[in-house]
C-alpha positions as CSV (number, residue, x, y, z in Angstrom):
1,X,129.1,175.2,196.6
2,X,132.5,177.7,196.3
3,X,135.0,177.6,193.4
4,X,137.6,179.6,192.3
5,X,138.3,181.2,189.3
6,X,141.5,182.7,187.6
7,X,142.8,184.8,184.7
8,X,146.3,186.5,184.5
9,X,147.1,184.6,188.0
10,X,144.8,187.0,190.2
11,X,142.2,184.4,192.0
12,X,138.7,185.2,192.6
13,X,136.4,183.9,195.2
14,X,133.3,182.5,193.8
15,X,130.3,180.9,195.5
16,X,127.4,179.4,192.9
17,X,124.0,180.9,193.5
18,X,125.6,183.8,195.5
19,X,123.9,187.2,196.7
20,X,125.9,190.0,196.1
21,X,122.8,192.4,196.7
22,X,119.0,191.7,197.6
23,X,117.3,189.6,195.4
24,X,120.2,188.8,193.3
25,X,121.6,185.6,192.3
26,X,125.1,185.0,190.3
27,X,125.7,181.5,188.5
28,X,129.0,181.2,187.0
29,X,129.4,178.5,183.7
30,X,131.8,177.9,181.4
31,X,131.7,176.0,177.6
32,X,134.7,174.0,175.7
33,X,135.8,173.7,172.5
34,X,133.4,171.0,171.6
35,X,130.2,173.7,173.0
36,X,129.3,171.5,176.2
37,X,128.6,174.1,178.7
38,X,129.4,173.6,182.8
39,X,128.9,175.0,185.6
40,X,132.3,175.9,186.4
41,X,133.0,174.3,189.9
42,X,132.1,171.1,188.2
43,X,135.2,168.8,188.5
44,X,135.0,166.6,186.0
45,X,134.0,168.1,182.2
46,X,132.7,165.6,180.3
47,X,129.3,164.6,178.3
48,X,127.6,163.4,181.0
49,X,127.9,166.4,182.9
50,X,127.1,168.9,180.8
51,X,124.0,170.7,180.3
52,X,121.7,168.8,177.3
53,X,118.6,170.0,178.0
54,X,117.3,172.0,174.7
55,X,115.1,174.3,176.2
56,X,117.9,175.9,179.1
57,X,120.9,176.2,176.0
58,X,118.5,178.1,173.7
59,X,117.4,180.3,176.7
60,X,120.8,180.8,177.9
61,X,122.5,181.2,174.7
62,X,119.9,183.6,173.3
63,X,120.5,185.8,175.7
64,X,124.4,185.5,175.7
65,X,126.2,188.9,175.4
66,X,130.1,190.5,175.7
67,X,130.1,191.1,179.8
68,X,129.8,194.8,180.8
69,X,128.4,194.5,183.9
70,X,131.3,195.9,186.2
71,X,131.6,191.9,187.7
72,X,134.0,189.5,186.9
73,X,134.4,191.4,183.4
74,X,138.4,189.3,183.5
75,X,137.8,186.4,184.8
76,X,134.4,185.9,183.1
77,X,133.8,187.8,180.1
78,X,130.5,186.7,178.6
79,X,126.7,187.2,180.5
80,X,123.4,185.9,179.8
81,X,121.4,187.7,182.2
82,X,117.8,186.1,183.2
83,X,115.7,188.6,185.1
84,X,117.0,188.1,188.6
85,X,120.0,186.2,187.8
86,X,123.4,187.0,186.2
87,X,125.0,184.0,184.3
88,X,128.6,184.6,183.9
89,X,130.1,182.6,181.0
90,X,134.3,181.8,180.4
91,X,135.0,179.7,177.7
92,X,138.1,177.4,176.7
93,X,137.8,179.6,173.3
94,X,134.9,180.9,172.0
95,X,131.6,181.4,173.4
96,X,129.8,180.3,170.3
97,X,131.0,176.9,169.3
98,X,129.3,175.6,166.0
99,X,128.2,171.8,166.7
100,X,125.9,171.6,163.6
101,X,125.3,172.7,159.7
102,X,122.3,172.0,158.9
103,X,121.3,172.1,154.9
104,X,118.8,173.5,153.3
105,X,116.9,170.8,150.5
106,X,116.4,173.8,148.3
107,X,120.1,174.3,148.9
108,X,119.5,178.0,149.0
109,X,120.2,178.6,152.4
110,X,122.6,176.3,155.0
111,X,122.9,177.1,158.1
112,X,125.2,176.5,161.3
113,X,123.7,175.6,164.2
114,X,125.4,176.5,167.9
115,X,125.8,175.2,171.5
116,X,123.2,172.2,171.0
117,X,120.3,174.6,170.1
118,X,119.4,172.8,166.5
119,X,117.3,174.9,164.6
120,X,116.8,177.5,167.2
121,X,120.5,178.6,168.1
122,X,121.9,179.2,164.1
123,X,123.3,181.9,161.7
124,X,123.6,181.7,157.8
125,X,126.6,179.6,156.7
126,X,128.3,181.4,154.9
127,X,131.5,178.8,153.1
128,X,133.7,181.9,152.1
129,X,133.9,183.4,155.4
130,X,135.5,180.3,156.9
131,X,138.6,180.8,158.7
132,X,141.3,178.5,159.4
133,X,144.0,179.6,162.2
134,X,147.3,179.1,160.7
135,X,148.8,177.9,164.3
136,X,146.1,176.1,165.8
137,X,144.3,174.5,162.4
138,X,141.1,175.5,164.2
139,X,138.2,177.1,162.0
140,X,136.2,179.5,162.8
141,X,132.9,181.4,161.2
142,X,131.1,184.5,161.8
143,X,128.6,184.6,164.3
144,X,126.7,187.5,166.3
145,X,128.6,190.9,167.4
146,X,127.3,190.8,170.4
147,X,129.2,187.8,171.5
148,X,132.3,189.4,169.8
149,X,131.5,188.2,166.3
150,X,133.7,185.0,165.8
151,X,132.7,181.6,166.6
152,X,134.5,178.2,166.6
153,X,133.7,175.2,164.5
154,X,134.1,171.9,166.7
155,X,136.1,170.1,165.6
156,X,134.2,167.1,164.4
157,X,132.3,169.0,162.2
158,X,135.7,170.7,161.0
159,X,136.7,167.5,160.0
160,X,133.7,167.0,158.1
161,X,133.9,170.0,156.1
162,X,138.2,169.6,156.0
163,X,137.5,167.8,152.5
164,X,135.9,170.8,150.7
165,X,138.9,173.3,151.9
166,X,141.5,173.3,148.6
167,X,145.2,175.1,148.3
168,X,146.6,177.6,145.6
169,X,149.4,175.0,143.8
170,X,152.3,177.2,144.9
171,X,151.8,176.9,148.4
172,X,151.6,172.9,148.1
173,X,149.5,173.0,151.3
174,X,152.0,174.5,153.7
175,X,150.1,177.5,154.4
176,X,146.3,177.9,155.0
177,X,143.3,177.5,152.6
178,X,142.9,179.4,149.9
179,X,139.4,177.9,148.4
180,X,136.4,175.9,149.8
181,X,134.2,174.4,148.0
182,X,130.6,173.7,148.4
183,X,127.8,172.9,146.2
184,X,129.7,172.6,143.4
185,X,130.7,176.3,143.8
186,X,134.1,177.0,144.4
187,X,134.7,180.0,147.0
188,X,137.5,182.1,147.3
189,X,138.3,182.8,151.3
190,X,138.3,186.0,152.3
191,X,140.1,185.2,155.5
192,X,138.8,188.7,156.9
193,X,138.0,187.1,161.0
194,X,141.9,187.0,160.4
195,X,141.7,190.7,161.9
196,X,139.8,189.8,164.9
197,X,142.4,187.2,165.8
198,X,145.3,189.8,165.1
199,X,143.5,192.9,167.6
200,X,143.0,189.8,169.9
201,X,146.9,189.2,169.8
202,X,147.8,192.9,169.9
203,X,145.7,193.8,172.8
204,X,147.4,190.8,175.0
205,X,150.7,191.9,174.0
206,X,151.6,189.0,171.1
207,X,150.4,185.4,171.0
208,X,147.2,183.7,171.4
């Protein structure tokens, strides 16, 4: 099965499974904002056709890095390689899309969980390091360098945690967060992935 894949209008032809040297196979995927991964020739995107099974998303996503093989480093700019194979990875956003927070009962340590992995796909959640774009409204959280270091909060679970976000007075809520609180601790945001967003912008030449 073929598909074809574009960024910046050049088209690539792709062919799932293919052998581009002996004893090589490439697989090409691709995950949306809401962290349902596809293979990326499949047509329709929906729950149903994404991957589910626990076991593959931890191995795949465990093994996710930034894409420096020399192959479809444009087009496709994640890899999770797997012995014989190389999984290419392009993403609607982010790579890492936080689906979960999952508490502690001690409350000493919450943690987010990503791309359906549970308890075995998570970093520490950490509330004053949420980010909330200022165009999109999207919010975002730390997550491994290796995959870039920023990861996107799905939006269902940003509307969870929308109620804990709070404004200074002056800017009577027309500009972004200022505070979130949780567990009855009120933290300042530092709003430092801000940065990443702004060399993301400068390196495309303005604009997300």
């Amino acid at each position: 099965m073929s598909c074809w894949s574009h960024r910046i209008s050049r088209w690539i032809p792709l062919s799932r499974g293919q052998s581009p040297e002996p004893r090589i196979r490439e697989y090409f995927y691709y995950i949306d904002h809401q962290g349902q991964l596809f293979l990326d020739d499949t047509k329709v995107k929906n729950f149903v056709t994404c991957f589910k099974d626990k076991q593959f998303l931890v191995f795949f996503f465990s093994r996710l890095r930034l894409n420096q093989s020399g192959r479809y480093e444009d087009a496709f700019p994640f890899l999770s390689p797997c012995g014989r194979e190389r999984n290419f990875l392009r993403c609607d956003d982010r790579p890492v899309v936080f689906t979960q927070l999952l508490q502690d009962a001690t409350g000493d340590r919450d943690s987010l969980s990503f791309c359906g992995g549970a308890d075995k796909l998570t970093v520490d959640f950490k509330p004053e390091a949420l980010y909330m774009h200022p165009t999109s409204g999207r919010v975002y959280h730390p997550c491994l360098e290796r995959v870039g270091g920023v990861g996107l909060v799905r939006s269902s679970l940003a509307i969870e945690l929308s109620p804990f976000f709070s404004y200074a007075s002056e800017q009577a809520q027309s500009g972004p967060p200022t505070h979130f609180l949780w567990r009855k601790q009120q933290y300042t945001l530092s709003n430092e992935l801000a940065r990443s967003f702004a060399t993301e912008e400068d390196s495309r030449g303005g604009g997300l």
